[in-house]
C-alpha positions in Angstrom: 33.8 -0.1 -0.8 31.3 1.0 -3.9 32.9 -1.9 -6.0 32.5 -4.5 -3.2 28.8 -3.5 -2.5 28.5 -3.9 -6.6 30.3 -7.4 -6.5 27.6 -8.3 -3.6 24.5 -6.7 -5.5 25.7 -9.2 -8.7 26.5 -12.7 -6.6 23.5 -12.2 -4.3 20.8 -10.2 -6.6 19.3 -7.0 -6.3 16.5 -7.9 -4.0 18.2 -9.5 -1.6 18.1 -7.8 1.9 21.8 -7.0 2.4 21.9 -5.4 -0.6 22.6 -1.6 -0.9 20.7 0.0 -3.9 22.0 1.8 -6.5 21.6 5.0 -5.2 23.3 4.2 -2.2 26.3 3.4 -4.2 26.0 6.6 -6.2 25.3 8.5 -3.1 28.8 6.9 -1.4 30.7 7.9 -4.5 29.8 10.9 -4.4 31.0 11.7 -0.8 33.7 10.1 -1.1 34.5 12.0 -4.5 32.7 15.5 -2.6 34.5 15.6 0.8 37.3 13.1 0.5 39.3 13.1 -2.5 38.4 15.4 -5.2 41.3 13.4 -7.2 40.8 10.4 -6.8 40.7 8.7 -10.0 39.7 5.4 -8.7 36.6 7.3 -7.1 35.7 8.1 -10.7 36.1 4.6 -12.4 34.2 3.2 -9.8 31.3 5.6 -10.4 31.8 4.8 -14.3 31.7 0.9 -13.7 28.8 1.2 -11.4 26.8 3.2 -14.3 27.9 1.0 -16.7 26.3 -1.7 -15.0 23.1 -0.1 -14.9 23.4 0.9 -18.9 24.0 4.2 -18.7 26.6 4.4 -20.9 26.8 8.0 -21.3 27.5 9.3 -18.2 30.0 6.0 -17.2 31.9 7.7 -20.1 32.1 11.2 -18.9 33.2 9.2 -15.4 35.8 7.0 -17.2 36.8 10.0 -19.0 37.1 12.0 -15.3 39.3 8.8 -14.6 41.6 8.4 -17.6 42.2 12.4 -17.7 43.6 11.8 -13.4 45.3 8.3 -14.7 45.8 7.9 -18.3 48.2 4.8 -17.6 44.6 3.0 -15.6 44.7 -0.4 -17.6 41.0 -0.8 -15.6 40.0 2.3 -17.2 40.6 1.6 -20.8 39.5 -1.8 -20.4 36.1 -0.5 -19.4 36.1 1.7 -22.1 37.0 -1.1 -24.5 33.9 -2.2 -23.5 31.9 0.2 -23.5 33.2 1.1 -27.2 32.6 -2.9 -28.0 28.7 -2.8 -26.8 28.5 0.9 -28.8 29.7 -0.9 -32.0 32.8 1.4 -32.0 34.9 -1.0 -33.5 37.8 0.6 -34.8 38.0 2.7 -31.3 37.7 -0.6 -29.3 40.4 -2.2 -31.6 42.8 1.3 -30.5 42.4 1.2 -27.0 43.1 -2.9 -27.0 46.5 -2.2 -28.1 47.1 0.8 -25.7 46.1 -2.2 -23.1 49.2 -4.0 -25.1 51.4 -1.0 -24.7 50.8 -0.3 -20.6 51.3 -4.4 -20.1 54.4 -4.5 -22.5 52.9 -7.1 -24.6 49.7 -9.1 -25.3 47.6 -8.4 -22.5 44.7 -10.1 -20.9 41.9 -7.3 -21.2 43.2 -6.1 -24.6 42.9 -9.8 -26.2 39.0 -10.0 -24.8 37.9 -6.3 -26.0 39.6 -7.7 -29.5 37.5 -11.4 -29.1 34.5 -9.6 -28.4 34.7 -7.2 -31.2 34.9 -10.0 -33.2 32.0 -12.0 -32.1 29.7 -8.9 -32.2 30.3 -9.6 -35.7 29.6 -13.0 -35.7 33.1 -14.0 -36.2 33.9 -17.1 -33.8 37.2 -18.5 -35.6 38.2 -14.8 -35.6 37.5 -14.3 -31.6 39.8 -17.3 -30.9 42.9 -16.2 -32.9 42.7 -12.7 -31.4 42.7 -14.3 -27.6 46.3 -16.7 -29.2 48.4 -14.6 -28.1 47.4 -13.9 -24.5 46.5 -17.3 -23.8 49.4 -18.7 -24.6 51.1 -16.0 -22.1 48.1 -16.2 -19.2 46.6 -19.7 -19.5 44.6 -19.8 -16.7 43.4 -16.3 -16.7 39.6 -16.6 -15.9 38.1 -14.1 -18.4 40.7 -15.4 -21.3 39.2 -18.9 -20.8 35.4 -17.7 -20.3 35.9 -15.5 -23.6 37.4 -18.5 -25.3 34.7 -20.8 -24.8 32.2 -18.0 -26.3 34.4 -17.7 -29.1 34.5 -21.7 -29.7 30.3 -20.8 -29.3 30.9 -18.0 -31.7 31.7 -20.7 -33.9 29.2 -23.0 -34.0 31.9 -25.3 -32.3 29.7 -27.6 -29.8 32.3 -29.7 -29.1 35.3 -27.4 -28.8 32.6 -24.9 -26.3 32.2 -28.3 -23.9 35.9 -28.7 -23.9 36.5 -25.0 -23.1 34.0 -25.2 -20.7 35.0 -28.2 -18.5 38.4 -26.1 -19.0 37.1 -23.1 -17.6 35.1 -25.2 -14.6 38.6 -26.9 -13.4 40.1 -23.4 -13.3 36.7 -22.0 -11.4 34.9 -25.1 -10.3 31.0 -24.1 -10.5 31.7 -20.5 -11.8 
């Protein structure tokens, strides 16, 4: 329920009236972790995506670590700590946990392909960005994030013309996204 009310917060704002704050959310993990499920892993990863969101970065680790240690084989999990290990310039660390995403898929996955794109164009490395995402796309070609992370690659490198092409691309897949 947390990650639906965090899905409404981001499509509708978070002023808007049927919004529940972020300490609502908090508060509902937390009973739901407290009285509920004390092993719940997705209780945790929720609670670590939800922090995440609001930059505390920190504790969504100790969270995503609650997670991982319940469910090591939660691709959601490492590819939220991907991230997290992309926007901490933990490059090497990102790089391992994209190819742990690899090994729980059984090949060139999705979420490990963007953690290796954006670790590249945190380093200003367009061309770089768009041969890591190769192999997935050519295996998941209208995967939404593969084609949103491909047109900031093409961005990445200074490509006007190849980002309009991605983009129309990526608008006929998700028309006004």
């Amino acid at each position: 329920a947390v990650r639906a009310m965090l899905r409404v917060t981001r499509v509708l704002g978070p002023n808007h009236a049927d919004v529940v704050g972020y300490q609502g959310m908090l508060d509902a993990l937390a009973a739901a972790r407290d009285t509920r499920d004390r092993l719940s892993w997705q209780t945790f990863l929720a609670e670590a995506e939800l922090l995440h969101e609001k930059g505390k970065y920190q504790d969504a680790g100790e969270a995503l670590e609650r997670a991982l240690t319940l469910n090591p084989r939660a691709a959601a999990g490492w590819a939220l700590f991907g991230q997290i290990l992309v926007d901490g310039l933990e490059f090497p660390k990102a790089e391992s946990v994209a190819a742990r995403l690899d090994l729980l898929a059984g090949g060139p996955s999705p979420e490990g392909a963007m953690i290796r794109a954006r670790v590249q164009l945190r380093q200003s490395e367009g061309e770089a960005a768009q041969r890591a995402l190769q192999p997935a796309l050519a295996l998941y070609p209208g995967h939404r994030g593969l084609l949103a992370t491909e047109a900031a690659a093409f961005a990445g490198a200074f490509d006007d013309g190849g980002t309009q092409t991605k983009l129309d691309g990526f608008d006929a897949v998700a028309p006004g996204s």
